[in-house]
N, C-alpha and C positions, 0 to 999 in steps of 0.2 A: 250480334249477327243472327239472320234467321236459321233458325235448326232443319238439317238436312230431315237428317232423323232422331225423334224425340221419344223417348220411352218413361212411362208417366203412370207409377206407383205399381208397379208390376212384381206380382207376389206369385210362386209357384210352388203349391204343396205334392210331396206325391209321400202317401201313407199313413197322411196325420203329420205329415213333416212340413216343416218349411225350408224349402230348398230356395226359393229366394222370397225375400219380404220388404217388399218398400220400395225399390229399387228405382229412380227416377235418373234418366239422364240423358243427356242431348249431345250433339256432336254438328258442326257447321258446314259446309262446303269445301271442299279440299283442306282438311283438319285432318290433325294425327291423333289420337288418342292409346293408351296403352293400358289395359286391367292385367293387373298381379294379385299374386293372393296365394294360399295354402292349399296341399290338397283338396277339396273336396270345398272350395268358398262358393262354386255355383258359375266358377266364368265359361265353360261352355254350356249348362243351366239358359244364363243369359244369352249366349250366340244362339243359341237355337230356338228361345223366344221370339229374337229379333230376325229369324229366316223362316219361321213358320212353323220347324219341326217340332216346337214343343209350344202349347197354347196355352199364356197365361191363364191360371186361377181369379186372378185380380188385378189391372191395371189395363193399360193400354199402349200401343206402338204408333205412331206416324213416321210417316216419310211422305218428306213434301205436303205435309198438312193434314195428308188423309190416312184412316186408319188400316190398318192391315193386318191387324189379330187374326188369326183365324184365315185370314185367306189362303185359297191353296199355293201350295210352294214354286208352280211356275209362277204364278203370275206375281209373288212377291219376288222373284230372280226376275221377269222380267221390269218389275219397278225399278227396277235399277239397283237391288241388291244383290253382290257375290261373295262367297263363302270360298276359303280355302283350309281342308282339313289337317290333322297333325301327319298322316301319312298320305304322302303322293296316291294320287288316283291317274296315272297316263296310263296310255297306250302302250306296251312297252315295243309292239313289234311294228310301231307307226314311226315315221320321222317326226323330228320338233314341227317343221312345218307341218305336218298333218294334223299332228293334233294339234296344235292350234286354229288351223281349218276346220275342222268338225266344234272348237269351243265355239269359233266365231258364226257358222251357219246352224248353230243349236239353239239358238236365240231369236225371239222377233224383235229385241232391242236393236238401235245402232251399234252394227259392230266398229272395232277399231282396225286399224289397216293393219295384216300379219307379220310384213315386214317391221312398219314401226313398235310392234310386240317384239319381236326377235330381239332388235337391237333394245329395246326398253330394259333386259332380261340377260343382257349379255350374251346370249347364245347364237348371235350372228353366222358366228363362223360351223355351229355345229347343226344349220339346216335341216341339211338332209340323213345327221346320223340318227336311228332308231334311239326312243326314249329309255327302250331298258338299257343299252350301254350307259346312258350319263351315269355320273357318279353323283351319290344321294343327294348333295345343294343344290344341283344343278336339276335334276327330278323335281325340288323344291320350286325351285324359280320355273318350271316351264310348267308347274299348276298353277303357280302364280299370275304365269303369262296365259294360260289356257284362260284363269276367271276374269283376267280383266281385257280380253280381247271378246266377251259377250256385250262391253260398253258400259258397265256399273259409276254408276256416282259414287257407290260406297263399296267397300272390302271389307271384308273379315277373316281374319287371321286369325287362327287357333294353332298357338303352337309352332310358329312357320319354322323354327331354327331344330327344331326335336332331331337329334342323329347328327347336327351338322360341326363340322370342326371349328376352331376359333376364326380363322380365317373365311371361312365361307358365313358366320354368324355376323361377321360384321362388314363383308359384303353386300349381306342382306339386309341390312340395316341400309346402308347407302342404297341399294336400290328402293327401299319402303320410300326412305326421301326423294330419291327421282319421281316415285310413281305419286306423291303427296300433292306436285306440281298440277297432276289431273282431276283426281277425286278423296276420297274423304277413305279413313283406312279408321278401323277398329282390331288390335292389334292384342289377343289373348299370350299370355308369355311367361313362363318359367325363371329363363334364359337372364340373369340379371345385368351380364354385362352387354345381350343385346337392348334391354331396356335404359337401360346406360347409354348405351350409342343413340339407342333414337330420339332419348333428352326432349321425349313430350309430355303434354298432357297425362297423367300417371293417376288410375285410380286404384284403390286396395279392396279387393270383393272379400271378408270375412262372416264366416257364420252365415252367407247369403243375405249380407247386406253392405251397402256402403260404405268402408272406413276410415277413409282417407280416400282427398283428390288435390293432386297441386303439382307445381312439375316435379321432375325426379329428382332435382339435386333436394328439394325438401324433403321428399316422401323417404328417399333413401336414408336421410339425416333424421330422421324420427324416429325417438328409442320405443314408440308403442308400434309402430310398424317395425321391426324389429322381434318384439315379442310375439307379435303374430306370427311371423314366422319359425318363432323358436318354439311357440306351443304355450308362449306364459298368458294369453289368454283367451 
């Protein structure tokens, strides 16, 4: 399949370090993908590559063919990429639909219809309550609903489940699969029984580089992806 967005030998020093090296990877149109890894492997290193906020040392990014290194950060949000971070960024004293109206007219992309964000997101019924009242999954989900109501082909997820209960972890899992139906998701994550639920594409970012990619029932079944995580290498 052609690659939405392609990232191609992409290496990031900061001190004499290498914080990533080598790092090549592609993701397709409406595709799931899932990076795991250890403290400190470099996966939001990488998201922030692939949004602009941090500008490779060495390698390159496309989306849709063309490159985007270095371009400035709206204009890579309005190519069609959106980012959501590990802690809610609402409005707190706005309604759900507000802020979603201000995600959706902050953009010169095609936006998506508010309503069909609402119900995308579950929060139909909770319109018009102010964002600081939800409770934290639900804060989760209407940044979720805010980045993809700008019209993104791609998402990124850092962390989406951080604070949430088991129940709202695998919520949000089923919703990542609804919203998959639309566009392409890149899904940074801790969380192992949410990367369990969402049973994609699974890669393991160690020592800032590639260590493993295959679906999850392998990756999980790997006694060297294992030791990565226990510290034996």
């Amino acid at each position: 399949m052609t690659a939405l967005l392609e990232a191609k030998d992409i290496g990031v020093r900061f001190g004499g370090l290498d914080a990533l090296s080598g790092i090549s990877f592609s993701i397709a149109e409406r595709s799931l993908a899932c990076i795991i890894g250890p403290n400190g492997a470099g996966k939001s290193t990488f998201l922030n590559v692939l949004t602009g906020t941090q500008k490779p040392t060495a390698g390159s990014v496309l989306f849709r063919g063309n490159p985007i290194s270095g371009l400035p950060l709206h204009r890579i949000a309005r190519a069609g990429i959106a980012r959501k971070f590990q802690i809610p960024s609402v409005f707190p004293s706005m309604s759900v639909a507000d802020n979603l109206d201000i995600a959706r007219r902050g953009t010169g992309s095609a936006p998506a219809l508010e309503g069909d964000v609402i119900e995308l997101i579950g929060l139909s019924a909770k319109r018009e309550v102010k964002a600081g009242e939800l409770p934290h999954g639900e804060k989760q989900w209407l940044e979720i609903g805010m980045a993809i109501a700008t019209g993104p082909s791609l998402l990124l997820l850092d962390e989406p489940t951080a604070g949430m209960t088991p129940q709202e972890t695998q919520a949000t899992a089923r919703l990542i699969h609804r919203l998959q139906a639309r566009l392409a998701i890149i899904a940074v994550e801790h969380d192992i029984s949410f990367v369990r639920a969402l049973d994609a594409d699974t890669l393991v970012l160690h020592q800032g580089r590639f260590f493993r990619r295959g679906p999850f029932a392998e990756i999980e079944a790997d006694p060297a992806v294992r030791d990565v995580y226990l510290g034996r290498r």
